[in-house]
C-alpha positions, 0 to 999 in steps of 0.5 A: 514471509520471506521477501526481502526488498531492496533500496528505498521500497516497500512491501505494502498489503493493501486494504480492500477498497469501500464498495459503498459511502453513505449507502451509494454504491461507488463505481469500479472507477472510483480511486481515493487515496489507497491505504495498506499495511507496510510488510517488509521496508528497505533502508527507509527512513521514516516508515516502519513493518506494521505501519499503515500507509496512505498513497495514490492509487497510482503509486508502485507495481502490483506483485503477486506472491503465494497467491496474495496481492503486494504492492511495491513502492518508494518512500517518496510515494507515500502521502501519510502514515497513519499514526 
């Protein structure tokens, strides 16, 4: 990939969403805490290419880049990195 992001930001392919828990089926409207695998950072502090990041289904602006799904966002809209 040859993306190269700017100030604070992150380039995050985000995980598919559950579609069942315990065996229900969970609605197109459910929304948990999102996470996704950090491509490409800016001058961030904390977090890393190839950390998997939680944040809010809210978080960021979608983008569409060679026919795949990005998310960019800050550094101070990440709730966790998994470790």
């Amino acid at each position: 990939m040859s993306l190269t992001i700017r100030g604070d930001r992150l380039i995050v392919k985000v995980a598919e969403p559950p579609t069942e828990h315990h065996g229900l089926h969970l609605p197109d409207s459910y929304a948990p805490d999102v996470m996704g695998t950090v491509i490409a950072a800016g001058s961030v502090r904390d977090v890393q290419v190839d950390d998997v990041v939680i944040f809010p289904p809210s978080a960021g602006q979608v983008v569409e880049y060679e026919n795949a799904r990005y998310l960019v966002l800050h550094e101070d809209e990440l709730i966790a990195v998994v470790e």
